[in-house]
C-alpha positions, -999 to 999 in steps of 0.1 A, spaced: 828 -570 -655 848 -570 -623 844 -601 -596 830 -576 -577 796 -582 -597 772 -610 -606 755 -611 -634 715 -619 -621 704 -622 -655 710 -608 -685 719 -576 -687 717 -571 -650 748 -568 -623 744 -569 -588 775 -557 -569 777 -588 -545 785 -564 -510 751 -551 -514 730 -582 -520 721 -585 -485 707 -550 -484 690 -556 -519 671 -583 -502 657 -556 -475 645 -534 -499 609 -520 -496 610 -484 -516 616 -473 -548 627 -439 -560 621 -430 -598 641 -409 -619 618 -401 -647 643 -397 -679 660 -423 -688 638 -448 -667 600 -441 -670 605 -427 -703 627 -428 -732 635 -393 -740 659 -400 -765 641 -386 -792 629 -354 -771 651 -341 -748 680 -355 -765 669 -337 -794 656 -306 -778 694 -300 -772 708 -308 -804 682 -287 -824 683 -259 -799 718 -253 -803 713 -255 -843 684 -233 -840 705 -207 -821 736 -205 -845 718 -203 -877 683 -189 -866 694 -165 -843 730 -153 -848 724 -167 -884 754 -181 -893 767 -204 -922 770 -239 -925 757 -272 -926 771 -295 -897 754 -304 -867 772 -293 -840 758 -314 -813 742 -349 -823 711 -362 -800 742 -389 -792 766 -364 -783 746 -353 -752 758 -383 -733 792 -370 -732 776 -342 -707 756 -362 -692 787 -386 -683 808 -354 -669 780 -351 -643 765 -325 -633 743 -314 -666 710 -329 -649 693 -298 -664 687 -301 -699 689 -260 -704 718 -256 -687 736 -284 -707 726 -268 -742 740 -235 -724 773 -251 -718 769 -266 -756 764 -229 -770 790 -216 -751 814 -241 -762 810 -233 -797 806 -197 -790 840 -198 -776 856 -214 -809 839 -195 -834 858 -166 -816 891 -182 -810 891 -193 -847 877 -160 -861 853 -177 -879 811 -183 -881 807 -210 -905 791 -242 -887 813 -268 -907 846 -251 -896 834 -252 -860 822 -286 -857 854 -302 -873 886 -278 -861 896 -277 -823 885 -294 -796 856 -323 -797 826 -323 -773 840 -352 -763 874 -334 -756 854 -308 -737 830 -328 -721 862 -345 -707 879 -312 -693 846 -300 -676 843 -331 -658 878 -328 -645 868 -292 -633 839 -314 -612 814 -311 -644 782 -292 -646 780 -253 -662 800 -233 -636 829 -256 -648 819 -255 -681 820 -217 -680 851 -220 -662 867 -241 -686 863 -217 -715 868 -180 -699 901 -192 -683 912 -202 -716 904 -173 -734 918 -131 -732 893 -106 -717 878 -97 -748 876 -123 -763 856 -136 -725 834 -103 -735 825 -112 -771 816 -147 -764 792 -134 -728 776 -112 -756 769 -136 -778 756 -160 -748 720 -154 -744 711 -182 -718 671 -165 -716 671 -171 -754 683 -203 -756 660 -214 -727 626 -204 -747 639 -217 -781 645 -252 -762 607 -250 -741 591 -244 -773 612 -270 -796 601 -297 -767 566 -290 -759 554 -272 -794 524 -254 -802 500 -283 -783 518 -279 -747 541 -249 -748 511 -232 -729 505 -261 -704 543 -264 -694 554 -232 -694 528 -209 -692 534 -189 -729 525 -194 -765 555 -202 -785 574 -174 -806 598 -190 -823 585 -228 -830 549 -231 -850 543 -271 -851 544 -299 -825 568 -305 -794 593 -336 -793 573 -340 -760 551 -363 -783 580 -385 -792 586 -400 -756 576 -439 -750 571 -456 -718 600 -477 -706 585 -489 -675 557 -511 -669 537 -504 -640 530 -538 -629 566 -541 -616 563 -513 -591 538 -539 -571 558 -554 -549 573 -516 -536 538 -500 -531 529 -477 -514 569 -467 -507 574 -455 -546 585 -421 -552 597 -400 -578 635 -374 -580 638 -360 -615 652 -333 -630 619 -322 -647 598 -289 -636 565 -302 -617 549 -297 -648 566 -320 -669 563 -346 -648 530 -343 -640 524 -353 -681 550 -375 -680 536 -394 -652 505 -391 -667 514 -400 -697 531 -436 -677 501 -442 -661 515 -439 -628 495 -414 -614 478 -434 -589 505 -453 -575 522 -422 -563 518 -397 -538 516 -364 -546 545 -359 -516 568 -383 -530 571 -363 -559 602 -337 -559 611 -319 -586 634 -293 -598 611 -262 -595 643 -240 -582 648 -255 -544 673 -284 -540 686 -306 -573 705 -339 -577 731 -344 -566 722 -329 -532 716 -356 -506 690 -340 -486 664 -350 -514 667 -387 -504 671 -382 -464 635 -363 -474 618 -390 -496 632 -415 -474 610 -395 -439 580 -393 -462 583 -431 -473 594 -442 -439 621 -463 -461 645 -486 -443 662 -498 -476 656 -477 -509 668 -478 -543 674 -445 -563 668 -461 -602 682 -432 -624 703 -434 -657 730 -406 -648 763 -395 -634 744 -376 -613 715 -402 -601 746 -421 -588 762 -394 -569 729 -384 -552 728 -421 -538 770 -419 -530 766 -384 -514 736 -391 -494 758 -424 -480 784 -399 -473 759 -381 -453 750 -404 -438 773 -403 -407 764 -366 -393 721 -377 -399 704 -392 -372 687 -417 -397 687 -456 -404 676 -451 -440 701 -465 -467 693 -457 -500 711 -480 -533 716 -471 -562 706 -488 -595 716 -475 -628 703 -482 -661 726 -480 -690 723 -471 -728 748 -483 -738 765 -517 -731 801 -491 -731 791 -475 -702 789 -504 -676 823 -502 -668 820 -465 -657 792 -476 -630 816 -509 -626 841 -484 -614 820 -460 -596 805 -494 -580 772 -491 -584 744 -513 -568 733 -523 -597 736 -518 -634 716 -529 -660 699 -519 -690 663 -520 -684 645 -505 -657 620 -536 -654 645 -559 -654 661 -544 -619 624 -541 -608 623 -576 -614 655 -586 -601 655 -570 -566 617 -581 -563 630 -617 -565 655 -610 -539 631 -599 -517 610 -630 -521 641 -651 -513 
C-alpha cells in the first residue's frame, strides 16, 4: 500500500484525496457480479466449461487438460474490457483455435502446455487496449491468411454463445433467461450456484438513490436481484443493463443513473477493470457535461494480489467486501 491510502479497517483503503467527497456521498451504484453475488462458481465456470465443451463436444478433439480454469478468467477480466462473459470465452476459443493451427495439432494437452499462456495472452490484448476486437486483433495479425481462414472457420461465436446460456441457466431457467429449451445441456444451470455477498441492510443509509450497472441481460438480473432480495429497494429506472444499447466502460451510463438518482456524490461499487474505468472515463467527461455529479469508484478485490493494480490505477476505494465499503463510507457520512 502506497501513502496515498489509509487503511479504514481491515481490508478496506480509502485513497485520502477523496475522503472529503466520500463524506458527501448519498448514492450507490451496484455492479451485480462480483458484488451482489459471488459468481465464482457460475459464470466463472460457465467459461471454463464452455470452452471445454466446445473443443471436445463440438470439434471433438483429444485430450484431457483444461484449457481455461474458473481462476484463469481473471486474467481477462484484468486486461479490461471482457465485461461480457460470451465475448470473453469467444476470445478464449479463439486463442486456442489459433494454436491448435499454428502447432498443427488438436490434442487438448498439447495446447494447454506449448506456446503462449492465457496469462501471456491476456497480457498482449490488454496492451492492444483489451476486450475481443483486440483479442481478435492480437491473433489474426500474427498469423498468414490461411491460417486467419481456418481458425474464422472453426470460430463459431453463435455456437459458443448457446453452449454457454445453457451450461449457466440449465434445463430449470434456460427458457426464463433466454427464451429456448436447451439443446446441448440436459441437467441444472450453474445459475444455482450463486450466493449473496451483499447484505441488504447496508444499502439503508443510501436509499432511495441505489442503482444498479451490470453487465447481465435484464433478465438475469432481474433473478439475480431477486434472488438478493433487493427488489424493493430499487427502482425499476435505476436498473441498466446490457440488453445491446450502451456497456461499461461508456460514461454516459453514470451521467444517466446519476439524472435519474439526482446524485451529487455517487459511488460505482464494481469488482473489474472495467467498473473502474467507467468511473475514470465518466470523470474525464466530466469537463464537456453541464453536470455537478461526481461519481467514485470503489472496487472490491478477490484477491489480496490485485490491490496494487487498483493502488496504481488509484482507486477510491479498495477493499474486499462489498459490505465492508457500505459500512465504511456510511460512517463517513455520519462524521
Amino acid at each position: 500500500m502506497t501513502d496515498e491510502y489509509i487503511q479504514q479497517e481491515t481490508g478496506v483503503f480509502l485513497r485520502r484525496s477523496s475522503i472529503p467527497d466520500l463524506k458527501k456521498t448519498d448514492s450507490v451504484i451496484l455492479d451485480i457480479d462480483g458484488v451482489i453475488l459471488d459468481v465464482a462458481a457460475s459464470f466463472r465456470v460457465a467459461i471454463s466449461q464452455t470452452t471445454q465443451f466446445y473443443f471436445t463436444r463440438i470439434l471433438r478433439w483429444n485430450g484431457k487438460a483444461i484449457l481455461v480454469s474458473p481462476a484463469e478468467t481473471q486474467s481477462f477480466k484484468l486486461a479490461g474490457g471482457f465485461n461480457n462473459d460470451w465475448e470473453l470465452t469467444y476470445a478464449a476459443v479463439l486463442f486456442f483455435l489459433a494454436k491448435s493451427v499454428q502447432f498443427d495439432n488438436n490434442n487438448l494437452d498439447f495446447l494447454k502446455n506449448r506456446g503462449k499462456s492465457v496469462k501471456d495472452f491476456t497480457k498482449e490484448v490488454a496492451t492492444q487496449g483489451g476486450g475481443l476486437k483486440s483479442a481478435e486483433k492480437v491473433i489474426f495479425l500474427s498469423v498468414k491468411q490461411a491460417q486467419a481462414d481456418r481458425i474464422a472457420g472453426l470460430w463459431d461465436r453463435a455456437k459458443i454463445k448457446r453452449i454457454f446460456q445453457e451450461l449457466y441457466a440449465g434445463t430449470d431457467y434456460c427458457k426464463k433467461l433466454y427464451g429456448f429449451e436447451p439443446q446441448f445441456v440436459q441437467e441444472k444451470g450453474l445459475i444455482n450456484q450463486e450466493k449473496v455477498l451483499l447484505d441488504a441492510a447496508n444499502l439503508k443509509a443510501f436509499y432511495p438513490k441505489i442503482g444498479v450497472l451490470t453487465g447481465r441481460t435484464s433478465e438475469e438480473a432481474d433473478v439475480a436481484l431477486d434472488f438478493a432480495a433487493l427488489r424493493g429497494m430499487i427502482s425499476e429506472d435505476a436498473i441498466f443493463c446490457d440488453d445491446g444499447g450502451l456497456t461499461k466502460p461508456d460514461p454516459k451510463i453514470l451521467l444517466d443513473l446519476g439524472r435519474i438518482l439526482d446524485t451529487r456524490v455517487g459511488i460505482y461499487l464494481g469488482d473489474t477493470v472495467d467498473d473502474f474505468r467507467t468511473v475514470a472515463n465518466f470523470q474525464d467527461a466530466q469537463s464537456n457535461e453541464q453536470s455537478s455529479t461526481r461519481f467514485l469508484s470503489a472496487i472490491i478485490t478477490h484477491k489480496e494480489s490485485e490491490r496494487d493494480i487498483y493502488f496504481g490505477l488509484r482507486a477510491d476505494i479498495v477493499a474486499e467486501d462489498p459490505n465492508k465499503v457500505l459500512a465504511a463510507v456510511s460512517e463517513l457520512k455520519q462524521g
